[in-house]
C-alpha positions as a Python dict, from the first residue, in 0.01 Angstrom:
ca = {
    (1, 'X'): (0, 0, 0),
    (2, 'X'): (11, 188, -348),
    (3, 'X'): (115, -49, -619),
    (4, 'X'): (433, 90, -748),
    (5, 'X'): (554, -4, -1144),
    (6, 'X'): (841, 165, -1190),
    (7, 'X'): (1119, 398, -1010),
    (8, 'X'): (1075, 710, -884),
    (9, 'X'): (1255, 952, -1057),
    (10, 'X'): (1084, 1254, -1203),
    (11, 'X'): (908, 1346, -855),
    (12, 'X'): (1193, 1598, -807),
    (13, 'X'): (1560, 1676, -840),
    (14, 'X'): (1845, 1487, -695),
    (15, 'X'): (2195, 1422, -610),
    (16, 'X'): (2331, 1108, -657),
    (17, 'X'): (2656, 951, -504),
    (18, 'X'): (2908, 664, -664),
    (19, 'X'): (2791, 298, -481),
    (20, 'X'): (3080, 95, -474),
    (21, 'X'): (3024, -202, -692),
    (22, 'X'): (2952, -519, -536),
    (23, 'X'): (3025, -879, -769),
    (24, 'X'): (2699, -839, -883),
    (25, 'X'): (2632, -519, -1014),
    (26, 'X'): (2835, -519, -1336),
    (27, 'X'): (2641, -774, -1541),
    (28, 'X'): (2441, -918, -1288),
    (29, 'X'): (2491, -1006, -933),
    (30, 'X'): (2721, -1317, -910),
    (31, 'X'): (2603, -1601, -706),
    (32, 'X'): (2805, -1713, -446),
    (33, 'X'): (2757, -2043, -265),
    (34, 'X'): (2666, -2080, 94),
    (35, 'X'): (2805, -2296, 415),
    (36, 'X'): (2608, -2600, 385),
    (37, 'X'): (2548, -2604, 33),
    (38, 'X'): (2683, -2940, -19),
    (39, 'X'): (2521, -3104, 260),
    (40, 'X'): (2222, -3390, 192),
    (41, 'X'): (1930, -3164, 214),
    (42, 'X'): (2025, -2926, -43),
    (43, 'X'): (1941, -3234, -280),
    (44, 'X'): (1586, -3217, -162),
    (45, 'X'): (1547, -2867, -324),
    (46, 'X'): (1390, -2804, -720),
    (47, 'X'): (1698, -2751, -981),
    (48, 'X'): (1833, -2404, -977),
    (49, 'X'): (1718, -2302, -1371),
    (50, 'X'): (1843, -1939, -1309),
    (51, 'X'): (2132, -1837, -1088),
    (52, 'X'): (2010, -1487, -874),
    (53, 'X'): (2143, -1173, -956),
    (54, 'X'): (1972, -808, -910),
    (55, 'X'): (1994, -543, -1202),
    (56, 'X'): (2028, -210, -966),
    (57, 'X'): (1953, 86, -1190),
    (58, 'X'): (2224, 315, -1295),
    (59, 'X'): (2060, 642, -1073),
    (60, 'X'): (2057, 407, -784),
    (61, 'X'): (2444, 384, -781),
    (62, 'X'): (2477, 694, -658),
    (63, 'X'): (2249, 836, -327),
    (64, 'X'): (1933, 862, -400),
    (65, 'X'): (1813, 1213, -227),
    (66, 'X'): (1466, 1318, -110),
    (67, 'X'): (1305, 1623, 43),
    (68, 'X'): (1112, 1545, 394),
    (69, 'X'): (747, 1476, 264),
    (70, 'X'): (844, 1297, -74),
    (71, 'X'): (749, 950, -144),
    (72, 'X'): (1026, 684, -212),
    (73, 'X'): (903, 430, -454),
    (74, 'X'): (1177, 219, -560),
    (75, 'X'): (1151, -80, -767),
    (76, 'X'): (1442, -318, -809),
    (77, 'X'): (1438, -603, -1043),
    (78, 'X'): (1651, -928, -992),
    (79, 'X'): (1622, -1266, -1169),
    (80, 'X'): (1635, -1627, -1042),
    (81, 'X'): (1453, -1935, -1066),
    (82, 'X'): (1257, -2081, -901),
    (83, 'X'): (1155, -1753, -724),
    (84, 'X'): (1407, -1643, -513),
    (85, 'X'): (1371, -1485, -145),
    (86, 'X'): (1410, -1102, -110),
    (87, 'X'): (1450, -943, 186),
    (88, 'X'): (1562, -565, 322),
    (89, 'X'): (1741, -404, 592),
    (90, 'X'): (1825, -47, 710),
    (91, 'X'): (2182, 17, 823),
    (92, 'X'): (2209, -356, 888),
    (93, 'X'): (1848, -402, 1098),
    (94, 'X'): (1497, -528, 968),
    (95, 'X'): (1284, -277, 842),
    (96, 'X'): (1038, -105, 1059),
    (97, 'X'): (725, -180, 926),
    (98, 'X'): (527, 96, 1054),
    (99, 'X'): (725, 343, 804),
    (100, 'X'): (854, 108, 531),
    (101, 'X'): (684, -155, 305),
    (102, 'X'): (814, -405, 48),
    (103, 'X'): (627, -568, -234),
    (104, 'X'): (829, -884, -385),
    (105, 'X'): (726, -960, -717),
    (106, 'X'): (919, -1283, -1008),
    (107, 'X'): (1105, -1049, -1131),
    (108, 'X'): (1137, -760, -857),
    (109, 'X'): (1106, -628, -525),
    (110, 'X'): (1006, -265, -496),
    (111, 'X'): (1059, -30, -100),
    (112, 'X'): (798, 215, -46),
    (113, 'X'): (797, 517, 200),
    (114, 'X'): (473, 713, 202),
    (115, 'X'): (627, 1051, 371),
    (116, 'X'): (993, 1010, 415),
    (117, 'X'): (1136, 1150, 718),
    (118, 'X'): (1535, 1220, 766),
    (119, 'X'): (1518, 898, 1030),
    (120, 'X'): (1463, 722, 664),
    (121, 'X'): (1822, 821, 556),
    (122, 'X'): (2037, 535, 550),
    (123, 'X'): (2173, 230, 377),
    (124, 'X'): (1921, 41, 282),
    (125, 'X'): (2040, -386, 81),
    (126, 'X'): (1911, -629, -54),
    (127, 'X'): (1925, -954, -61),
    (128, 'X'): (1803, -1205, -295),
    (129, 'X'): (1809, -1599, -197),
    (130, 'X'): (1801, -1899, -373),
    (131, 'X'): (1892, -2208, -271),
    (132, 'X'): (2244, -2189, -98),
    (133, 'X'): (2295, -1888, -338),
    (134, 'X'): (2294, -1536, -296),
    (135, 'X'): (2283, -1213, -470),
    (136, 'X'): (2324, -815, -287),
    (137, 'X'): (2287, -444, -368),
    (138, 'X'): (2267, -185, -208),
    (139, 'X'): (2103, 190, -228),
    (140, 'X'): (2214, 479, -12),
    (141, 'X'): (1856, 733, 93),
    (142, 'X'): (1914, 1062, 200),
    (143, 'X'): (1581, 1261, 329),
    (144, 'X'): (1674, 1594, 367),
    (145, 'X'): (1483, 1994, 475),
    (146, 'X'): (1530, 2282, 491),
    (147, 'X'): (1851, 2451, 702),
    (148, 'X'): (1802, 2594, 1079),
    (149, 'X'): (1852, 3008, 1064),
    (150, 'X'): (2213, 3123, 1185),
    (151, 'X'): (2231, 3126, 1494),
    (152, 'X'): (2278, 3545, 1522),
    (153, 'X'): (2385, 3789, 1344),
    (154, 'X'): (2594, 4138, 1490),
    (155, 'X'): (2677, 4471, 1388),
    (156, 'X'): (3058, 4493, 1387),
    (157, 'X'): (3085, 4817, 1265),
    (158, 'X'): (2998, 5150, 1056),
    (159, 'X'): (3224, 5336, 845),
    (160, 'X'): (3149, 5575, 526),
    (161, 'X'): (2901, 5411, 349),
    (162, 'X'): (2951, 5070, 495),
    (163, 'X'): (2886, 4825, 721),
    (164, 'X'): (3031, 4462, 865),
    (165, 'X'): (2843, 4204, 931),
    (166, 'X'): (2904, 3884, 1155),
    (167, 'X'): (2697, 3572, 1209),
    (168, 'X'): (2741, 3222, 1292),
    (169, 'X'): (2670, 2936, 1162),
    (170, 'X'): (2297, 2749, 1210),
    (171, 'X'): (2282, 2412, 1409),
    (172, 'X'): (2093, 2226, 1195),
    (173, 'X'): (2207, 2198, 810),
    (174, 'X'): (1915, 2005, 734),
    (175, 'X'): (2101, 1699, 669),
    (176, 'X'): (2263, 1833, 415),
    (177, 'X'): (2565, 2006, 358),
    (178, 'X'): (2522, 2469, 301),
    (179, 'X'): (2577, 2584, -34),
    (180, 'X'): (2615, 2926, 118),
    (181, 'X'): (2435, 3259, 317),
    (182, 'X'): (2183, 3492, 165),
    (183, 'X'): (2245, 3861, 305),
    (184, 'X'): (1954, 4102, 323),
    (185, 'X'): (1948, 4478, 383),
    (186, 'X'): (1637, 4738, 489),
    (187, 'X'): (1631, 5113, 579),
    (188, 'X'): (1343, 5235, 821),
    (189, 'X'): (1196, 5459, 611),
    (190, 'X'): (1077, 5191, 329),
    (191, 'X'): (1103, 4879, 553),
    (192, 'X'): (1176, 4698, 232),
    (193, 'X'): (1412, 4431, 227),
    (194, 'X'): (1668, 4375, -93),
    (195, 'X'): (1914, 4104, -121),
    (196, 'X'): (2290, 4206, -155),
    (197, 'X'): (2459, 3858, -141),
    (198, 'X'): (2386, 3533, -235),
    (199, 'X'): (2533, 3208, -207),
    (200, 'X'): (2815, 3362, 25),
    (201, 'X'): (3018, 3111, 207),
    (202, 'X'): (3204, 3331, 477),
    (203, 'X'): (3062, 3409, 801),
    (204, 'X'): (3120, 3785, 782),
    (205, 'X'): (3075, 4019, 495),
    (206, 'X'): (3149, 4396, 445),
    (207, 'X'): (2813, 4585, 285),
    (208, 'X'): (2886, 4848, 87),
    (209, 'X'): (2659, 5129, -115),
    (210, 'X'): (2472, 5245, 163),
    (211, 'X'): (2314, 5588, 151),
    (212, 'X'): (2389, 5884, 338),
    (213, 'X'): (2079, 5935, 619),
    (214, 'X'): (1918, 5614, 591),
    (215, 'X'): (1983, 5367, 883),
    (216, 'X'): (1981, 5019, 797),
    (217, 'X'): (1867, 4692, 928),
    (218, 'X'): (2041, 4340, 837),
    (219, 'X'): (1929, 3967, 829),
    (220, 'X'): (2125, 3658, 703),
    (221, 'X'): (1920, 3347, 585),
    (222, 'X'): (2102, 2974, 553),
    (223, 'X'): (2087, 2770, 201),
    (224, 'X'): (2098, 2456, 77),
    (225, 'X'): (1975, 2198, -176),
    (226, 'X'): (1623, 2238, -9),
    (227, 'X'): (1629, 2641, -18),
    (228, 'X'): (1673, 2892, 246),
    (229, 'X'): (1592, 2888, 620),
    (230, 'X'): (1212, 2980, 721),
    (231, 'X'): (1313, 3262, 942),
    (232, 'X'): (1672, 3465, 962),
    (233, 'X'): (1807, 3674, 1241),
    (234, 'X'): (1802, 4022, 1238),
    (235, 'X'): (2128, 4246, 1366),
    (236, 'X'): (1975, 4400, 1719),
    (237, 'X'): (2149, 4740, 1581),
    (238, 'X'): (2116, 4971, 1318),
    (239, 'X'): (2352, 5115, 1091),
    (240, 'X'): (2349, 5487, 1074),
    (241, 'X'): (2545, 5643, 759),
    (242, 'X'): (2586, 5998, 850),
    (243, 'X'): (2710, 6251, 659),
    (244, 'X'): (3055, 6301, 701),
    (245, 'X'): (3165, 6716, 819),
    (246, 'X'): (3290, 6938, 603),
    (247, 'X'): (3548, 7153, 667),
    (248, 'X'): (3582, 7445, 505),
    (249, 'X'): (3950, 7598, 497),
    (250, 'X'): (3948, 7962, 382),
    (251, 'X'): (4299, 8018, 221),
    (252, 'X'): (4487, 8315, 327),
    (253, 'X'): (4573, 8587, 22),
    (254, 'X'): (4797, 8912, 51),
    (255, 'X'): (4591, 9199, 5),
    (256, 'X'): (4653, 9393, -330),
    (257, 'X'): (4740, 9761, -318),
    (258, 'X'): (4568, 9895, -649),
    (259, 'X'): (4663, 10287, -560),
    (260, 'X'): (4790, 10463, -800),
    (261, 'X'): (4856, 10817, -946),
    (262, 'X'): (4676, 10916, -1284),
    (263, 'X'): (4802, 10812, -1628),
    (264, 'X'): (4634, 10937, -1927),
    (265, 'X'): (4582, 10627, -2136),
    (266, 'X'): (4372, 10829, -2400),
    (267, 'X'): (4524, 11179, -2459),
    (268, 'X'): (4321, 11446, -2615),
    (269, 'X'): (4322, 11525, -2979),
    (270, 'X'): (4364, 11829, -3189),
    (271, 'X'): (4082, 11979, -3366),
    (272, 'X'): (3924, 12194, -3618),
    (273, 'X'): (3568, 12354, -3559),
    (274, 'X'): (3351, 12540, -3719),
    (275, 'X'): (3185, 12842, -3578),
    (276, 'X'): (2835, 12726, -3406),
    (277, 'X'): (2892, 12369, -3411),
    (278, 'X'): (2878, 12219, -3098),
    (279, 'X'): (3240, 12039, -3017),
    (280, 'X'): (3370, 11767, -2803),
    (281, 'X'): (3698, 11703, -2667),
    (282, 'X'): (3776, 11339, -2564),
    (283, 'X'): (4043, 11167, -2308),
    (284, 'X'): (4068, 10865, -2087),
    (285, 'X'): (4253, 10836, -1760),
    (286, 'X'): (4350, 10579, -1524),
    (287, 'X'): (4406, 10676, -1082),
    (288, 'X'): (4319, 10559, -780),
    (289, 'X'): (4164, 10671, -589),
    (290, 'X'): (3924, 10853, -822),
    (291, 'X'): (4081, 11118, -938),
    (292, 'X'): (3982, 11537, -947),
    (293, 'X'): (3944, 11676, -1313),
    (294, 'X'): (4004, 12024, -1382),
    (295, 'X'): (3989, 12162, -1753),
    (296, 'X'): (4189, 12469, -1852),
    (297, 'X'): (4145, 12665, -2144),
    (298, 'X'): (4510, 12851, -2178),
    (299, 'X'): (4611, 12764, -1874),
    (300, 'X'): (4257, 12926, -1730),
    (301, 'X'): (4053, 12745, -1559),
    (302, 'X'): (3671, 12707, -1734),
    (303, 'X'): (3477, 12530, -1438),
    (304, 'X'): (3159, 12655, -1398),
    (305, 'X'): (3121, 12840, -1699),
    (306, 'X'): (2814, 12786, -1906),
    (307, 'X'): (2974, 12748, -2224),
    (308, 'X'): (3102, 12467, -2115),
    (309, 'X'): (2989, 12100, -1994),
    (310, 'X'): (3230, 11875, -1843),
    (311, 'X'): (3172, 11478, -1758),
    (312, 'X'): (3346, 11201, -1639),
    (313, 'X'): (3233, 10840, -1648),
    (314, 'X'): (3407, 10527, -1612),
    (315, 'X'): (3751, 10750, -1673),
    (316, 'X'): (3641, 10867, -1953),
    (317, 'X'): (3668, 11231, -1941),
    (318, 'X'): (3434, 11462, -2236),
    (319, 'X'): (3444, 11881, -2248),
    (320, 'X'): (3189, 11989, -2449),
    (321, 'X'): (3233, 12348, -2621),
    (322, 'X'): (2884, 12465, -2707),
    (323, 'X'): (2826, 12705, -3023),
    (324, 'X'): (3220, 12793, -3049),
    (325, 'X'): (3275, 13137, -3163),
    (326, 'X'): (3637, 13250, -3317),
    (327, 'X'): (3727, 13341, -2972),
    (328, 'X'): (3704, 12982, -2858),
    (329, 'X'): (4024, 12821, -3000),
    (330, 'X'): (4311, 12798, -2822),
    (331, 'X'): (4491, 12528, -2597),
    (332, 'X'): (4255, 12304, -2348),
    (333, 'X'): (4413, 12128, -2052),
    (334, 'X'): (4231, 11820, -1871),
    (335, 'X'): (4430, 11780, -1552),
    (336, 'X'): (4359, 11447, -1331),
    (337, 'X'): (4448, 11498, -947),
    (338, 'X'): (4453, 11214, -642),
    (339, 'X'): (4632, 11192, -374),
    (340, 'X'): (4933, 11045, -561),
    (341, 'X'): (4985, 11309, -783),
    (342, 'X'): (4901, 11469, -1097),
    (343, 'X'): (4892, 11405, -1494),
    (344, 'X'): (4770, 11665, -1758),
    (345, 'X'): (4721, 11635, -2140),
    (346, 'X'): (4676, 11928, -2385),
    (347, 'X'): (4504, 11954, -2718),
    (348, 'X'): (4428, 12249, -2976),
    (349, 'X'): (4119, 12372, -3109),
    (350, 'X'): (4040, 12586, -3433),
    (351, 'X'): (3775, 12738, -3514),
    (352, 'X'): (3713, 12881, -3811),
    (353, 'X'): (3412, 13046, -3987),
    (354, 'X'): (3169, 12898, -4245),
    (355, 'X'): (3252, 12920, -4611),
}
């Protein structure tokens, strides 16, 4: 067996629980005297110098936890002389040799488990002896792994962009108690898994965030002081998130009636010319449908004659007079004609002769 020299301590975290005091853990574990103590023969035995007590360390007070695998070296010291007796037991039994040794020193006894297995968890006293005296502590061992996967997971439903989960709870805890679920999610087209919950205590969980045309895959993983479960279950359906249809409502309107007779919004505007200058005559009108124009020059109509150019564009009605002559004044007439009626405006050009 591996000499051991002092507790075990550093070799990896732990929880420790309360013990509950016994008489001889305060300053020393008080002796108490045994049945037959007073009889002849305890005479025969050496002077007690040193009454028996066992100093039980402070982080042994509480449960001492270990992972399945770890080594429990634990080294007690007591005091008594002559040398007292020390002995162990397991939830009240001897030891079993084959997994457990002990090492009693003067001054202290020390337990050693090469690979502790959760069988090892337990109570574990001892006792020290001397003479009709007796001292006790005890330590409380828990060996602990790993947690069992839940036992399945299911698809409860889809809606929008997400999805509820169900699963139930693993069989094995590992000894230990859960300190909650880890929740995974994957899509099929990256196969990637992301975490979107940790340390979860519920049994059912609503995912939410999921994109629109990916389906999704989901897996739950048990935790506890050891980590989380080797293997997880994975939900036997996936979760589609399909783009909701639109429906487009066309709203009804009224249709507009924008017919209307001509208005001159422009009229045309007297003028003065002088003889051989080229000379426009501008007006704007407003119809619909499109309206006919007509230009009169006293009341006579002048379409078609060359001395004349008439447009229209955009309502905007032009009459040009080319090279007027003094023959050339007089009244002009642009009259606008639709279906709706009729509107005319008048204008009067001069034209006189270069000074």
């Amino acid at each position: 067996m591996e000499a051991a020299t002092a507790l075990e301590v550093a070799s990896g975290p732990t929880l420790l629980k309360e013990q509950e005091a016994s008489p001889a853990h305060a300053e020393g574990l008080q002796a108490s005297p045994r049945q037959g103590a007073s009889c002849p023969s305890a005479q025969l035995l050496p002077p007690i110098e040193e009454l028996p007590k066992i100093w039980l360390p402070r982080a042994l007070r509480q449960t001492y936890i270990r992972k399945v695998g770890d080594t429990v070296n634990l080294l007690i010291p007591f005091q008594g002389k002559p040398k007292p007796r020390a002995t162990w037991t397991h939830d009240g039994c001897a030891l079993d040799a084959s997994r457990v040794s002990v090492r009693n020193g003067e001054r202290d006894s020390i337990l050693f488990i090469r690979e502790a297995q959760r069988a090892d968890s337990g109570r574990y006293q001892l006792c020290v002896q001397l003479g009709g005296l007796e001292a006790t502590a005890t330590v409380d061992i828990l060996v602990i792994e790993r947690p069992g996967p839940p036992q399945s997971i299911k698809l409860v439903d889809v809606w929008g962009f997400n999805a509820t989960l169900e699963w139930t709870p693993p069989q094995d805890t590992g000894n230990t108690a859960l300190l909650g679920y880890t929740v995974q999610k994957a899509d099929t087209k990256s196969g990637l898994w992301f975490t979107v919950l940790e340390h979860y205590h519920r049994t059912s969980c609503v995912v939410s965030g999921l994109i629109v045309g990916n389906s999704y895959a989901f897996r739950v993983f048990a935790e506890n002081q050891c980590g989380l479960s080797e293997t997880a279950p994975i939900t036997a359906d996936l979760a589609h998130i399909q783009k909701a249809a639109t429906v487009y409502k066309v709203k009804g309107f009224a249709q507009r009636d924008f017919s209307e007779a001509p208005t001159f919004t422009q009229p045309l505007a007297d003028c003065t010319t002088v003889t051989g200058y080229d000379t426009q005559l501008f007006c704007c009108v407003r119809a619909s449908p499109r309206p006919k124009i007509i230009w009169l020059k006293n009341k006579m109509d002048i379409q078609g004659d060359p001395k004349y150019r008439a447009l229209t564009h955009l309502g905007i009605c032009s009459l040009e007079i080319r090279k007027p002559g003094p023959f050339d004044g007089g009244i002009y007439t642009c009259k606008a004609v639709n279906a709706l009626g009729e509107a005319s405006v008048d204008c009067k050009v001069d034209v006189k002769a270069p000074h």
